[in-house]
N, C-alpha and C positions, 0 to 999 in steps of 0.2 A: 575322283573318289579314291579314298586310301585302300591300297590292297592286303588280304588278309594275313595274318603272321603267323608262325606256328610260335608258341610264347616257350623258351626251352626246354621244348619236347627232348630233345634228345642231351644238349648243350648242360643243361639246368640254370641259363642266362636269363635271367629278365630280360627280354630285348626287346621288350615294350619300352622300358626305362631309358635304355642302351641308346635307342633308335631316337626318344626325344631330344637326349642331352646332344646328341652329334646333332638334330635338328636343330637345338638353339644355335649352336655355333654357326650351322649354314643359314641363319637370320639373323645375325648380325647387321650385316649390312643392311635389309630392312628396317630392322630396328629403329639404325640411325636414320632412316627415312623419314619412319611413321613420329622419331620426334622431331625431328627436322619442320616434319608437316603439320606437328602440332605448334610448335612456335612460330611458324609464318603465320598461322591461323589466326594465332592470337595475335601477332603484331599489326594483321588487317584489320581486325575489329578494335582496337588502340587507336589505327591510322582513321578508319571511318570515323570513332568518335570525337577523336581530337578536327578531325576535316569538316563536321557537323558544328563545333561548337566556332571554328574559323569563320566558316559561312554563314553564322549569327554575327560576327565581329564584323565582316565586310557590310552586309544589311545595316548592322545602324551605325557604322560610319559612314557610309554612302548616303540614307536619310539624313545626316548632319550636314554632309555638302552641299543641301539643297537649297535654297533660298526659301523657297515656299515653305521648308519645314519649320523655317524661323519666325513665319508670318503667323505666328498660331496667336489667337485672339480668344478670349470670353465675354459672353454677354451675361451682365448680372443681373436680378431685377428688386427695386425694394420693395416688390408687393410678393406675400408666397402665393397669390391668387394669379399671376401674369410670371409667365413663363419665357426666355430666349433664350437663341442658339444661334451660336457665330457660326460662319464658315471660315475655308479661307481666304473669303475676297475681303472681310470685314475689317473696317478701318477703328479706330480708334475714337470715340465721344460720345454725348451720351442725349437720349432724348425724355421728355415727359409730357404725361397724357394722363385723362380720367376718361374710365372705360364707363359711357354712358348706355349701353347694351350688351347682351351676347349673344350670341347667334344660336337660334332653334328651329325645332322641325316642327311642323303643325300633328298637334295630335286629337282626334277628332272621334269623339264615340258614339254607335246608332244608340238607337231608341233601346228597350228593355222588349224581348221575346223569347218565346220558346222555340230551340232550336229545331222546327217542325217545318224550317221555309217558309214561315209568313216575313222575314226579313225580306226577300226578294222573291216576289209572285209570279213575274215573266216566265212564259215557258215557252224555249225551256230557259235555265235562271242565268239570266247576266247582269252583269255591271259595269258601266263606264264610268274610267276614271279622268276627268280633264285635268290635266297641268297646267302651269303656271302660264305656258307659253302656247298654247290655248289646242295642245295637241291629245287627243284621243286615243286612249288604252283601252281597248275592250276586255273583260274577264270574263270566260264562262264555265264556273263550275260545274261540276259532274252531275249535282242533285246540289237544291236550294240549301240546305242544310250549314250551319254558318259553319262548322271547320271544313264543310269542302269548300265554303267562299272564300274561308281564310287561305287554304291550300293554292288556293288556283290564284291569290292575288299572289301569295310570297313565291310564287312557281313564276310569275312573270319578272322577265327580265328589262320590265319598259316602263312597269304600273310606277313606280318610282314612289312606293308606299309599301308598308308592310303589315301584317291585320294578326292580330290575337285574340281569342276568345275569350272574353272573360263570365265565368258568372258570378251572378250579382244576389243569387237568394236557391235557398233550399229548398223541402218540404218535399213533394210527391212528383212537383211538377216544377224544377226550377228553373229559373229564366236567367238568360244572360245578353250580355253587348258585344257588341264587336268593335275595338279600340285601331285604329285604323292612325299610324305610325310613318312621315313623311321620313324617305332615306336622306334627306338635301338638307343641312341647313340655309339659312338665309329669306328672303321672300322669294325665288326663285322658285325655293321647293312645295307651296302651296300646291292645294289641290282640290277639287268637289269632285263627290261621287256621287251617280244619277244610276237609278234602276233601270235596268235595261239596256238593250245592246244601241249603237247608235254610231253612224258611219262620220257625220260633218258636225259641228258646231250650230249651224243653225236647222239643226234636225234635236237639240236637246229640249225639251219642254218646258216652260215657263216653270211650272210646278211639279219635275220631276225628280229633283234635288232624294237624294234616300235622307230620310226620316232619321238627321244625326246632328250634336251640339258641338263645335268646336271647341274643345280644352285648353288648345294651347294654339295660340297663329305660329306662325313661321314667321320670323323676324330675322334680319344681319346684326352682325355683330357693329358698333360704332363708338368710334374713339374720339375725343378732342383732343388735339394737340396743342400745345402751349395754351391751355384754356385761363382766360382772365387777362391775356397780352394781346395792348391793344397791337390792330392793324395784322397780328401774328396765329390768332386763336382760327382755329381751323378743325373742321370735324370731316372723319371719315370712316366712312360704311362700307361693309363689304359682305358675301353671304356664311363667309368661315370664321371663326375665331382664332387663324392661325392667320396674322398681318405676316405677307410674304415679304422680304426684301424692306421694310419698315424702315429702319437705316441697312448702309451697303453691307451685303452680304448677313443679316441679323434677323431672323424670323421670330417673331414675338405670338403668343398666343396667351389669350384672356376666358377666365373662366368667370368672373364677379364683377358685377360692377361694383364702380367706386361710390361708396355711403356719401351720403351728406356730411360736409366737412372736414372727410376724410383726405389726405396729402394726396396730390396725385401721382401714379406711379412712375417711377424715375427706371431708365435702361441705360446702364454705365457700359460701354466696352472698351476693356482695357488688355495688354497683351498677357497672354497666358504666360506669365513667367515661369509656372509649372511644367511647363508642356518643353518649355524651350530648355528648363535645368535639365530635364529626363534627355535629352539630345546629348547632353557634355558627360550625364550620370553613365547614361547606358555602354557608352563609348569604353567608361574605365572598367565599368562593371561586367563587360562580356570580356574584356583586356585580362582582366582578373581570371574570370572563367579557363583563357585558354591558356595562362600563365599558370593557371592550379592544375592545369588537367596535364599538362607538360612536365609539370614538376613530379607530379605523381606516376609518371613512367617510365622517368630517369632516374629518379630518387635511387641511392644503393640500400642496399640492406647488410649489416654486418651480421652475422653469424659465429658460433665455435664448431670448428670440426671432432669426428670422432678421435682425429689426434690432438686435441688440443690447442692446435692451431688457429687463429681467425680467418674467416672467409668472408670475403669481403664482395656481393652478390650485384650484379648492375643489374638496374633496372631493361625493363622489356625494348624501352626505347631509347635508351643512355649513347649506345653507339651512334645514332643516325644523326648523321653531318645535316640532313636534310631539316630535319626537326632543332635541333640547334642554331641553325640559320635561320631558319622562321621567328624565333626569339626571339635572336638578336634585331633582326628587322623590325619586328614590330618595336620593339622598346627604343629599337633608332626612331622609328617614325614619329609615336607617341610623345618621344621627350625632345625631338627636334625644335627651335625655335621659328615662329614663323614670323617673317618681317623683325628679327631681333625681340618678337617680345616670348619671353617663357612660359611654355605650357603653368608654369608654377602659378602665373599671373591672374590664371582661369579658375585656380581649383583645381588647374590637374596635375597632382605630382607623384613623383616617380622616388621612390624609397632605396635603400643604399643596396636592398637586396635583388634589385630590379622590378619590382610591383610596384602597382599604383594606387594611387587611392585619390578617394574625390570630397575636394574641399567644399562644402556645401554654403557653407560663408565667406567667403574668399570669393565665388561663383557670383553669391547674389549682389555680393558689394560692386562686383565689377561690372557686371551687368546695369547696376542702377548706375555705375559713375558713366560708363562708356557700351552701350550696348553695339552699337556701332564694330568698336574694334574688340569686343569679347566676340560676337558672332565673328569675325573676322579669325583672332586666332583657333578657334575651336573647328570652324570649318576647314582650316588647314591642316591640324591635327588630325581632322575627320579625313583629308584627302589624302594625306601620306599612308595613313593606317589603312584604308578601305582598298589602297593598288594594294600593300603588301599582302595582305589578307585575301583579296579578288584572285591575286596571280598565285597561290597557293590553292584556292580554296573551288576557282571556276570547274564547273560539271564536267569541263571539255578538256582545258588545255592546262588548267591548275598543278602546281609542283606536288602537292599530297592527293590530289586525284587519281594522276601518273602513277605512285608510286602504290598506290592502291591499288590501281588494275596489274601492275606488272605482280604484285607480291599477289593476287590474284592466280595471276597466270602461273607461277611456281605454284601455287599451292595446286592447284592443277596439274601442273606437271611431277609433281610430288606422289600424285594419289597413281597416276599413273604408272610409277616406278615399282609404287608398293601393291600394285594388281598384277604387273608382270614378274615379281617376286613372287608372289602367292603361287601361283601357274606353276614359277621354276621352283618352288621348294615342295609343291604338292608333288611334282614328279622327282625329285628328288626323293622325297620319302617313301614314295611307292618302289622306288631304283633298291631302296637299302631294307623293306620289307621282301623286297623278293630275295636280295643278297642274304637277309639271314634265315630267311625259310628255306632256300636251298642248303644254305649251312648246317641246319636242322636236321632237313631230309639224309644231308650224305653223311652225316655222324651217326643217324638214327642206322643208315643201312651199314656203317663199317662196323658200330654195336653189333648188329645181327650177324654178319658175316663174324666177328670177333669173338660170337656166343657160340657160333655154327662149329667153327672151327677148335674151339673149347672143348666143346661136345662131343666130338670126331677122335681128336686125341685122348680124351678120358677111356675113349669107347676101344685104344688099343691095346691088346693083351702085354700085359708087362712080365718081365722076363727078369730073373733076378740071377 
């Protein structure tokens, strides 16, 4: 804490003023610190963002190396009612079929009453519900009342049905049903419901069936295949409408069946050419990113000085050999040829200013003439570019990682200088507030003694 000053009391100094300006001189040296500490600062958040956009550049050239990546297929379909989806095991041709069903849930609704419990009489009130596969769900609601029946079936994790209340009529006293909803498509998901609790199968009663009309059965879904060829037409059934594995790797799913005379529906899969262009695009297009993002912090800036003169300003990151070399590397890597044939041959070409850009026609040509050896040179583009970019870009051992944590550690060690500064210049200025209050005090007292002794001599008889 700064100690107190006399402000020239005696002197008639500002040495309030006196005391700051000698203080700026002894921080100096800080000074050049806290900017020292301010441009490392910034040169780390420069380095993080350009080490950010690298480590987008290694990802999708590394994706490009893969084999698998190039294996990218789509399944089309010429019904908008019948749905596919390739993976990537899915091979290349195509199949057709007319969807002679789709698959549903039985939905089944009781008789018409008033929600008063004469739906189920048992007391106290239960319901069993048999499944398809001939096993026993017992339900017992809290009070016969049809939304605790409904409660206590959608509360069950086994009834394999689900129950809504609907009403059906107004007035004073209205009535309603209870529309009772299988979870399962297929015939699998069938179901009767019987009044009353009931442990085995042959404990249910001839005519204990609840007093309800089926609306809809539970049916599977069923396809014919090559339907009208002979020795080749084939149907098949299943409880989903989502045919798994249909051809390899390709899940089809059917919402309508096929009209009378309607064309049967055709499933084409062919390779994603889209999927495999975005591989070659992204490559040049992150290239770009981290060629723009370099450019922009090296770039100079000219200026005019207050004399006249130009001044000619480097960018934040213009000096760093490190950043420089990273360039160069990638644009070696990128416009390398591989097995003799030119990036140029892919679409991928390299501009007199060192950027790239991507031929999108040039791409697709080559792909349809030789897929073969465009994947081939593009994945070697992919692998030159994804080391230079990995060995720069890695969490661990990357060359802009490194230079991150160290320009880190300065700036660390920066803040550090300028806290043991702060200490030495606070006690510095409390050293030169007491130097000039003491200087204060002893002018103030050679005044008085200076006044006394005025005084004294006035005071002696003069003699002429």
């Amino acid at each position: 804490m700064a100690g107190m000053g006399i402000d020239g009391l005696a002197s008639g100094l500002d040495t309030t003023a006196l005391i700051s300006q000698l203080m700026q001189v002894e921080a100096m040296p800080q000074t050049l610190l806290k900017a020292s500490q301010t441009k490392t600062t910034s040169i780390v958040a420069a380095l993080q963002s350009l080490n950010t956009k690298v480590a987008s550049l290694a990802e999708a050239a590394t994706k490009a190396t893969k084999p698998a990546s190039w294996d990218a297929y789509t399944a089309a379909s010429s019904s908008v009612a019948t749905t596919a989806k390739a993976s990537a095991t899915a091979q290349p041709g195509s199949v057709s079929f007319t969807v002679d069903q789709v698959a549903s849930t039985q939905i089944t609704v009781t008789g018409e009453v008033k929600d008063d419990g004469s739906l189920v009489t048992s007391v106290p009130p239960a319901l069993t519900i048999k499944k398809h596969d001939g096993t026993l769900v017992s339900v017992k609601p809290t009070t016969g009342s049809l939304s605790d029946i409904a409660k206590a079936i959608n509360d069950s994790p086994t009834a394999g049905v689900k129950a809504s209340v609907v009403r059906v009529s107004g007035g004073a006293e209205p009535t309603y049903r209870l529309q009772l909803t299988g979870t399962e498509t297929g015939t699998t998901g069938s179901f009767e419901v019987y009044a009353g609790s009931y442990a085995t199968a042959a404990d249910l009663p001839a005519g204990g069936r609840l007093d309800a009309t089926q609306v809809r059965a539970s049916q599977d879904a069923k396809i014919t295949l090559w339907k009208g060829v002979p020795n080749l037409e084939k149907s098949f059934a299943q409880a989903s409408n989502t045919f798994s594995g249909l051809m390899t790797g390709v899940d089809v799913t059917v919402t309508k069946v096929t009209a009378e005379g309607e064309d049967p529906t055709t499933i084409t899969v062919a390779r994603d050419d889209a999927a495999v262009k975005k591989l070659a695009s992204s490559i040049v297009g992150t290239l770009g990113v981290v060629f723009s993002d370099i450019a922009s912090r090296t770039a100079t800036t000219t200026t005019t000085g207050t004399d006249g003169r130009t001044v000619v300003t480097g960018g934040l990151l213009s000096g760093d050999s490190a950043v420089r070399s990273l360039q160069q590397r990638l644009q070696t890597a990128a416009s390398y040829p591989v097995d003799g044939s030119s990036p140029s041959e892919v679409g991928i070409v390299i501009g007199r200013d060192g950027t790239f850009t991507f031929d999108e026609a040039k791409f697709t040509a080559a792909l349809a003439a030789d897929p073969a050896k465009t994947q081939k040179i593009v994945s070697g583009i992919a692998k030159n570019v994804a080391e230079v970019a990995t060995q720069a870009s890695d969490k661990v051992d990357g060359s802009l990682t490194k230079k991150i944590t160290n320009s880190e550690g300065t700036v660390k060690t920066l803040g550090d200088q300028i806290s043991d500064w702060d200490r030495r210049l606070e006690i510095r200025r409390t050293s030169l507030q007491r130097t000039y209050s003491a200087l204060e005090v002893a002018m103030s007292s050679m005044q008085s003694k200076s006044s006394w002794l005025a005084s004294q001599l006035s005071s002696l008889p003069s003699y002429s």
